[in-house]
Steps between C-alpha positions, in 0.01 A plus 500: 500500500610800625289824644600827661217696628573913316219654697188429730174687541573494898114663543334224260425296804369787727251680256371202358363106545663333245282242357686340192886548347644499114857499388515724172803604279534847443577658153793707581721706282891493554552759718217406721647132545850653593310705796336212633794308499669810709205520734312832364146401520256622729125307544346715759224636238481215220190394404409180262215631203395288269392688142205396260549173708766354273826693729586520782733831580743575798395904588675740681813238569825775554784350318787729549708597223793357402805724505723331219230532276494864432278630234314151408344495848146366601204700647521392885123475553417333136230212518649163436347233368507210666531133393220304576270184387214536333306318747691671780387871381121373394521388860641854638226676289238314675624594858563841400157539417412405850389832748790541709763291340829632332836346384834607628834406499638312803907486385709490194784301469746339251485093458735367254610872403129575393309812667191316620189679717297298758127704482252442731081517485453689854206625685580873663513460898256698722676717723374267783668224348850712481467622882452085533784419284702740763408370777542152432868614369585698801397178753723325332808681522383524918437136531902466280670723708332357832622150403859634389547668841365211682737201325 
């Protein structure tokens, strides 16, 4: 099985606690597919909604557009639908409901030449927890270079 990682939501981890993970397909047009495949996707302000609580919908995802495709080229900022259970998006809907609690997209990548999205139910971080999160991050990289410079 083969899976190449197209793009990562580096700040996922630092804004949020992420309390539960989904792999959906997308619904993707042609010229979207052949972007993702060259790399053009941006995550940094996708959001997961899920409508009348049937569908779940990838907003705000930048897929760039595809040169070669000229005049039958895709909106970059469409919502896509995305491919889910019917358990797994009655299960979404729930935690959505919950005060504080919103889905977003963690990576997308391509597994057996199929565009797939890992989502995530996260919890927003207080900025307590972030200067935390930095702190623990920047020890770290001391306490690494201390024992590189040592051995």
């Amino acid at each position: 099985m083969s899976m190449k990682v197209v793009a990562t939501n580096r700040n996922a981890k630092f804004n949020y606690h992420i309390l539960d993970t989904y792999e959906a397909g997308i619904s993707l047009k042609g010229s979207e597919i052949k972007s993702i495949r060259a790399g053009q996707l941006s995550l940094s302000e996708a959001y997961v909604t899920i409508k009348d609580g049937s569908e779940a919908w990838l907003v705000s995802a930048h897929i760039a557009p595809y040169d070669q495709a000229s005049h039958l080229n895709h909106d970059p900022l469409r919502p896509r639908k995305l491919l889910l259970h019917r358990r797994e998006i009655d299960r979404l809907w729930k935690d959505l409901r919950q005060k504080g609690l919103t889905i977003i997209p963690l990576r997308v990548y391509l597994k057996n030449g199929l565009a797939k999205v890992e989502i995530a139910v996260a919890k927003g971080k207080k900025l307590h927890d972030k200067r935390a999160a930095l702190a623990k991050r920047d020890a770290q990289r001391q306490i690494e270079r201390d024992f590189h410079t040592r051995g």
